[in-house]
N, C-alpha and C positions, 0 to 999 in steps of 0.2 A: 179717616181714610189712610192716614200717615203709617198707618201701623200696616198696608198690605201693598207698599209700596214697592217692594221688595220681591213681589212675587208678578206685579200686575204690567212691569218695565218688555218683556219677552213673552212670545207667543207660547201656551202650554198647552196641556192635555188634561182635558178634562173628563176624571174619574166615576163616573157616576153607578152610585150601588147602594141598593136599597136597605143597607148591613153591614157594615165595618167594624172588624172587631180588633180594637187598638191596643189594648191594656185589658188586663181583666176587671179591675174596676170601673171604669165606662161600658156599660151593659147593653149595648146598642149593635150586637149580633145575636145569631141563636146558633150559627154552625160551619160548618165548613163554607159557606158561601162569602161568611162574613169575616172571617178568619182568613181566609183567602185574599179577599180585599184589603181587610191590614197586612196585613204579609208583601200583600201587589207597592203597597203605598209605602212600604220600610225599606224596599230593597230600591224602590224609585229614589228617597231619599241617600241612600248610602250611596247609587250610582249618580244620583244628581241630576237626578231628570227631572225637565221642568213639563212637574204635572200638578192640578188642583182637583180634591175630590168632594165628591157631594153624597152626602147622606140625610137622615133623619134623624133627631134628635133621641127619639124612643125612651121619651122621658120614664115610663114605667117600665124597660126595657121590655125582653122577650118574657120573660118568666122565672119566678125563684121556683125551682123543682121540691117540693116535699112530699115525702112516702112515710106509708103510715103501717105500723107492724104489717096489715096482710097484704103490702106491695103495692099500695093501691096511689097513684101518683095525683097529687092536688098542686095548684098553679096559684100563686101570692104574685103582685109587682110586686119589682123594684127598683123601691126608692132611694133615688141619685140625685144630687145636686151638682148643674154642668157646671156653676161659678166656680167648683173648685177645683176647673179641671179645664177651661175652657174662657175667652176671649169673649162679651157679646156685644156683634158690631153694630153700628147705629143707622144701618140701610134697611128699608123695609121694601121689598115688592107684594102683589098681587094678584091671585088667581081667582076666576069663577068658580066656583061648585054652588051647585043647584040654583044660579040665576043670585049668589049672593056672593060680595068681594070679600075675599078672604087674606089679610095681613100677614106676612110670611118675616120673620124677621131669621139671621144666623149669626150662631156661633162659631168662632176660630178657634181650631187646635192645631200646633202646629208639630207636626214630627221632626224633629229632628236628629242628623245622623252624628256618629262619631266623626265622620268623614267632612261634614259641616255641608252637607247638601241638607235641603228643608224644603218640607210638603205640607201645605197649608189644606186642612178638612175641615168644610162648612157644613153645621150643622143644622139642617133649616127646623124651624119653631113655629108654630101655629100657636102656641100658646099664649097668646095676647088678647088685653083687656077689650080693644076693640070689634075681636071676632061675638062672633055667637057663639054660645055654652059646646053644642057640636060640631062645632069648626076649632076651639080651643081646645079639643081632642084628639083632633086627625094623627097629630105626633107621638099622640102617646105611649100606644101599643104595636111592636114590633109584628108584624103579622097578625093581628089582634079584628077580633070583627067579625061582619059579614063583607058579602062583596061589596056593597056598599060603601064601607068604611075603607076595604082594602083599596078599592078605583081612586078612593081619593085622596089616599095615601100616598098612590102612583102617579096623581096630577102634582099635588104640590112638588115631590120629587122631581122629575119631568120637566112641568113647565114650570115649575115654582124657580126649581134649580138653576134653571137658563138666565131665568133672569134676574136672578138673584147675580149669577154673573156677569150678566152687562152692568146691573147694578154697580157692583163694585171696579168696573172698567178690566175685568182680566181680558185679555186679546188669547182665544182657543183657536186652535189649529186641528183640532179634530174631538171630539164627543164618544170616549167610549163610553158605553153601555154593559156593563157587568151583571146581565142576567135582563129579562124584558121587563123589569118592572120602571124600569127608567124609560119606555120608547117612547111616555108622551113628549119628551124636550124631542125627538125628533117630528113630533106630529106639531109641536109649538115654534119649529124652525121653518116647516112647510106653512104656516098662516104668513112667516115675518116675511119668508120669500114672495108669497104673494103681492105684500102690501108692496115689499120692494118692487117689483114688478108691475104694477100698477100704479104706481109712483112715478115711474118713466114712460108709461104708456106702452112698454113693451108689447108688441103682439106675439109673441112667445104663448103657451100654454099658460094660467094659470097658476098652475101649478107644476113646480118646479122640481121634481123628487129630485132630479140629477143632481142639481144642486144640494140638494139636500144629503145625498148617498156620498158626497163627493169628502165630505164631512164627520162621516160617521161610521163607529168600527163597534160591532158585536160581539157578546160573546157568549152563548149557549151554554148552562152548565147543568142540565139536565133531560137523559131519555126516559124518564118516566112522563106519561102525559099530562098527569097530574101538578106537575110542577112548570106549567104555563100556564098561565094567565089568563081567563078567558072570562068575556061581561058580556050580556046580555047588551044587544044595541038600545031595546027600553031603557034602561039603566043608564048605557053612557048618554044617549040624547035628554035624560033627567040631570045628569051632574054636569053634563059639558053644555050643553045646549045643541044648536045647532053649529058651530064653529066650523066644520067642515060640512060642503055638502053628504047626505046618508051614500051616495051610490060610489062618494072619490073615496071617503071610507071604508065602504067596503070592498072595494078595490083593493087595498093595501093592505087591510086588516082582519078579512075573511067575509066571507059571505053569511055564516048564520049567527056567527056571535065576533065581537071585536077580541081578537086572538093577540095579544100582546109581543109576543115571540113574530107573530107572522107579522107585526107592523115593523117591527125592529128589522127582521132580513127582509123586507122593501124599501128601509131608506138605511141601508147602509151599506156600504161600499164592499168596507173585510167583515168576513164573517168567520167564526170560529168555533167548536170544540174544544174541551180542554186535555185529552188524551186522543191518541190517534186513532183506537176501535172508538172511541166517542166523536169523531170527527166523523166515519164513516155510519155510525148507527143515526148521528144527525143528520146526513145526507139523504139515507133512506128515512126517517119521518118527513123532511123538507126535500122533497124531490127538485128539482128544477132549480135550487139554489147551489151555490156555491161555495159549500162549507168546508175549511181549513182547519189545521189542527195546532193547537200550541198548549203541548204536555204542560198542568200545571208543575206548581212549585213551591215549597216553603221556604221561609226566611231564617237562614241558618242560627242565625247568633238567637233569635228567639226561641227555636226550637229544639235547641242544644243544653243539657241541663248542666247544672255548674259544676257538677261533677268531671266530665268526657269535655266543659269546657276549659276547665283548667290542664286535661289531659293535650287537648288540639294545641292550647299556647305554646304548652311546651315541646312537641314533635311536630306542630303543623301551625307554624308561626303565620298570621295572613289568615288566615281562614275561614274569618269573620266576615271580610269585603271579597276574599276570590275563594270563594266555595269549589273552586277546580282544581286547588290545593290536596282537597281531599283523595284525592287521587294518591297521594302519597302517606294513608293511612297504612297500608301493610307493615311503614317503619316501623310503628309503635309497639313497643314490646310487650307479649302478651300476658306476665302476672299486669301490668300497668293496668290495660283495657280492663279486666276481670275485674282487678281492683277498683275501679272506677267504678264499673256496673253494678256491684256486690253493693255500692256507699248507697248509689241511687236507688236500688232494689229495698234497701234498708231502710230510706226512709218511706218510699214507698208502703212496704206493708205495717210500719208504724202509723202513718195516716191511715191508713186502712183500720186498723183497729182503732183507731180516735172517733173516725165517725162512724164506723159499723159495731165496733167490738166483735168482729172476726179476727181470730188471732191465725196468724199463718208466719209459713218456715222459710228461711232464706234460702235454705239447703232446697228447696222443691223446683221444680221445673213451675212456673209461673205464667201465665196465661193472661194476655188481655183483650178485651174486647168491648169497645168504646166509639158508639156512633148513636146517630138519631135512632129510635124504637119506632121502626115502621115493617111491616109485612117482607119486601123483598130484601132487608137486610140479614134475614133468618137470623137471627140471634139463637133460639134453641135448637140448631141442625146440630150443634154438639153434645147435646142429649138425645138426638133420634133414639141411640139402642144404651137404655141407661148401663142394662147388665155388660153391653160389651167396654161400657165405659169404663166400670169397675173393676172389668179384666185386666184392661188396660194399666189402669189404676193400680192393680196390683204387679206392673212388672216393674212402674216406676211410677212415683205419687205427682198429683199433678194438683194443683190449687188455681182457682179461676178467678177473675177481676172484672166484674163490669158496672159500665156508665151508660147515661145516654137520658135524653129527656124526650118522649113522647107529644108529638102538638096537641093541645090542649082540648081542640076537637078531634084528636083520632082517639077512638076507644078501643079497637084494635090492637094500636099502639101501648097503650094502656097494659092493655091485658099482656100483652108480651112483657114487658116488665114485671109485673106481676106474676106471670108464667115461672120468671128466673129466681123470685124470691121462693115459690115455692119448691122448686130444684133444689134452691140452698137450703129448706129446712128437708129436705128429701133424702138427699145425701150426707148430712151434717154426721162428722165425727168420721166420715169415710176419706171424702173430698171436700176441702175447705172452699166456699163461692163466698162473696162479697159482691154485692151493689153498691157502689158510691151515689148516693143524692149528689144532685145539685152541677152538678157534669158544666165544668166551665176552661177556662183557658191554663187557669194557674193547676186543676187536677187532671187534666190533659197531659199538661208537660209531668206532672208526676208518672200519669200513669207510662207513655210512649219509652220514658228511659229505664222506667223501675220494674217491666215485665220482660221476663226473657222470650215471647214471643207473642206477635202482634195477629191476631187472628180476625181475620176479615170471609165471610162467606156471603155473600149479595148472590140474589139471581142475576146472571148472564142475559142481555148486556147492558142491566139497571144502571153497573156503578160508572157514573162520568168519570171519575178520576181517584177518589180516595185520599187527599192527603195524609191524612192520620199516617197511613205506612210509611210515606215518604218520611215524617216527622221520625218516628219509630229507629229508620233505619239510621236519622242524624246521631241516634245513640246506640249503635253498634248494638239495636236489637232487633232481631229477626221476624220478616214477615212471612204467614204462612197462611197466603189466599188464593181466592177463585182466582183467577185467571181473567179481569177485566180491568177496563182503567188501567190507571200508571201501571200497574205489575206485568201486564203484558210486556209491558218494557221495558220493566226492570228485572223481571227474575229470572234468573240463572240456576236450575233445578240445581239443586244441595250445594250451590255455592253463596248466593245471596239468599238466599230461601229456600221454599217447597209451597207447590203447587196446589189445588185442592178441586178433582171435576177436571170435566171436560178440556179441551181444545179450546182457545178464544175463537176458531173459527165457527163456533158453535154459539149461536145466539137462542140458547135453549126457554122454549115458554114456560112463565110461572106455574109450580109445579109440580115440573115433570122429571127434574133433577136433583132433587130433595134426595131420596136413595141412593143414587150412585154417589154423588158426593160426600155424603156421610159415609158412604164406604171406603173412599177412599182417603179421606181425613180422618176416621179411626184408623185404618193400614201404615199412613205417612207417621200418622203418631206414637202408633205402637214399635212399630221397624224401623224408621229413619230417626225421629227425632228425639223418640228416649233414649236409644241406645247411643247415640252420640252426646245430650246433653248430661246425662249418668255414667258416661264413660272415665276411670281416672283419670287418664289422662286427657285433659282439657284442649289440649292445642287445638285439634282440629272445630272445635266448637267455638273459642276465641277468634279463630282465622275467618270463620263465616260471619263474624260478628264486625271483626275488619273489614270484610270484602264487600260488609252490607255499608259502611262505609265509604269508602274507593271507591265504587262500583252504584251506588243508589244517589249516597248524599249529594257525590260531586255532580251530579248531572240535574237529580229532579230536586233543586229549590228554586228561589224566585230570582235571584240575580239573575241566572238565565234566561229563566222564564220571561225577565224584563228586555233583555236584551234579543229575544227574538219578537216580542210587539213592538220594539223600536223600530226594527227592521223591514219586519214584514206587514205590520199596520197602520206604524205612526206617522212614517214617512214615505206612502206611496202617494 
């Protein structure tokens, strides 16, 4: 216990997310949700907030991605050892699943800052001799399973997690919830209330949500409806039992199936969005609740490649702990920037030919496009009209770059991927494409610095928030997307970017916007951004690259972002 002494003395904030991605060798995210949460938990430590986060150990993590000559995407674990990276403490709690006690033991990692703030991340472990053979699995597979296996993934997390922290004596001051797959620790707060309450004879209700909401702060990171959580009540009255009565459950947690997100904004006080058209698109799926908005953010020094960051040290000294510094990017002189970008552009499409063996030109306008392989991210709208591409293509060349790992049951997703490699043998010898396998933290940051524009096309209004772009703009490379998420409020038509489609006030149905926006993303590209990135003279294209800078980085990372949950969640 001596070893968490240190953390357990003051009241904190307790982190809870089903995905945190720390390092790229702990495997224990699959994307922006969990990338987000290391980021959350980096900048907590740089500012010195005292907060403790909870995860899962994902001993086989998410997936190693491999692709097979005809694009065809197959799914390996990966095998990680936490000893060599991780603390294992000697507390064990216990949860029910299916009427059987289940042994939860965690791991410590502790983050620490340059700045000498430190955030302690509990790893919870199922993987003990004493479980049964599928109880010693729950951990294993990051989103992995059926609903089955996922429900109880979200118990041990939940309720495992809670009390794994009384366990260890930390004194919480409030319970974020970083996406609903954490809501059972508030349905496992509402039993202890109970008992408390019935402990004193209280004739109060029961059941005490107030108490419970009083406690607990939300945070939404997706308008797609597929990306909540929803179990069948057969289901949860087989893993849970009877713990709560069926009718207070579905009270708080929906009437035809237990809806995860909806038990989350009923016992939780702040509720949020992570962009502010995703603030309001959440509001209309959850009528009647009271949803807030706090733009995400990335964690500057991580997302800064060492290129542009040896550039900051020297023009934008501070920059690492006050990201508001960046503000004063226009100083930096522009062969510098160029220079800068050109080293990281270079290594860039050197990895590029390591693991694809597509060979591409430093001199070309360079394109990227790296996210999950799912339907409303349209990855091929850039191929809608191949021949006008080629037009294109011939007034200035253009070479493409993409990543991204499909979920293992989307075969949709699949085929998109597979769509791109056929494009690349389509166009081959005209316009150079490249797929990167294997799409992780350390090829991310290659790809955001090393492409000179970051191209994002979501249907309207899919995208929560987008970090990638914000990451992008930390290296003075330009974004050029739809109009949702963070961009709504970052972009500054041809100063920070260019736009692509509609009006954000336009929440156009899947589609139905497929054509005009390829129209207008061949137009942007042909007239605004060849002609400016092929122009001799460079300045005006360095200056956007500045402004993406000044104007993106200082605002949309996570110090901020931290510093308005301090305010507006932690401490109401």
């Amino acid at each position: 216990m001596n070893n968490l002494l240190e953390f357990t003395s003051e009241q904190m904030i307790a982190y809870f997310s089903m995905e945190i991605g720390i390092q790229n060798d702990i495997p224990t995210y699959s994307g922006g949700l969990g990338i987000l949460a290391g980021d959350t938990i980096k900048s907590a430590a740089d500012l010195k907030l005292p907060l403790v986060a909870v995860t899962l150990i994902t001993r086989r993590g998410y997936f190693k991605q491999e692709i097979d000559a005809k694009g065809w995407q197959t799914e390996n674990p990966v095998i990680w050892d936490p000893a060599k990276y991780m603390t294992l403490l000697p507390q064990k709690v216990q949860v029910q699943v299916e009427g059987r006690d289940v042994a939860i033991q965690a791991w410590l990692y502790r983050v620490i800052s340059p700045t000498g703030g430190k955030v302690p991340i509990l790893f919870l472990d199922t993987n003990l001799p004493e479980n049964a053979p599928e109880d010693r699995a729950i951990t294993d597979t990051l989103y992995g399973g059926d609903s089955n296996y996922r429900i109880k993934q979200e118990v041990v997390l939940g309720m495992g997690g809670l009390r794994m922290l009384t366990a260890l004596e930390f004194q919480i001051k409030k319970y974020h919830m970083n996406e609903g797959h954490a809501s059972f620790l508030a349905l496992d707060m509402l039993l202890r209330c109970k008992r408390d309450i019935e402990s004193v004879w209280d004739e109060r209700s029961c059941w005490d949500i107030g108490r419970v909401r009083n406690l607990c702060v939300f945070t939404t990171h997706t308008p797609v409806d597929a990306g909540h959580d929803k179990f069948p009540y057969p289901l949860v009255t087989q893993v849970l039992g009877e713990i709560v009565p069926i009718d207070v459950l579905k009270d708080i947690a929906g009437k035809d199936n237990l809806n995860m997100t909806l038990l989350a904004l009923n016992l939780s006080k702040y509720v949020n969005g992570v962009a502010k058209k995703h603030g309001e698109v959440s509001q209309h799926m959850f009528p009647g609740y009271h949803i807030h908005a706090i733009t995400n953010g990335v964690h500057s020094f991580t997302w800064t490649c060492k290129e542009m960051a040896e550039l900051f040290d020297t023009y934008i000294p501070g920059w690492a702990n006050e990201p508001e510094l960046f503000v004063r990017a226009g100083g930096i002189p522009e062969p510098k920037i160029w220079e800068a970008h050109q080293k990281a552009k270079q290594n860039l499409i050197s990895f590029v030919q390591q693991t694809t063996g597509v060979i591409m030109d430093p001199n070309v306008l360079t394109i990227g496009f790296a996210r999950r392989a799912t339907g409303y991210k349209r990855p091929h709208l850039l191929f809608s009209d191949i021949e006008r591409l080629l037009s294109i293509n011939e007034k200035g060349k253009l070479q493409i770059i993409y990543a991204g790992k499909a979920h293992p049951h989307d075969e949709n997703g699949k085929k998109l991927i597979q769509g791109i490699y056929g494009y690349r043998d389509k166009l081959k010898g005209r316009i150079a494409i490249a797929f990167v396998p294997g799409y992780d933290m350390d090829i991310a940051l290659k790809l955001v610095s090393g492409v000179d524009i970051w191209l994002n096309t979501p249907l309207r209004p899919l995208e929560a928030s987008g970090t990638s772009g914000m990451k992008a703009a930390h290296n003075g490379v330009l974004n050029f997307s739809v109009l949702d998420g963070w961009w709504i409020e970052g972009h500054i038509e041809g100063f920070t970017g260019w736009s692509i489609g509609a009006t954000p006030t336009e929440a156009t149905a899947p589609g139905m916007s497929d054509s005009d926006d390829a129209t207008d993303l061949y137009y942007k590209l042909e007239n605004l951004i060849i002609p400016r990135y092929y122009d001799p003279v460079k300045g005006p294209w360095i200056r956007m690259m500045k402004n993406a800078v000044s104007k993106n980085a200082y605002y949309f990372n996570s110090h901020r972002m931290m510093r308005r949950y301090v305010t507006a969640a932690y401490i109401r």
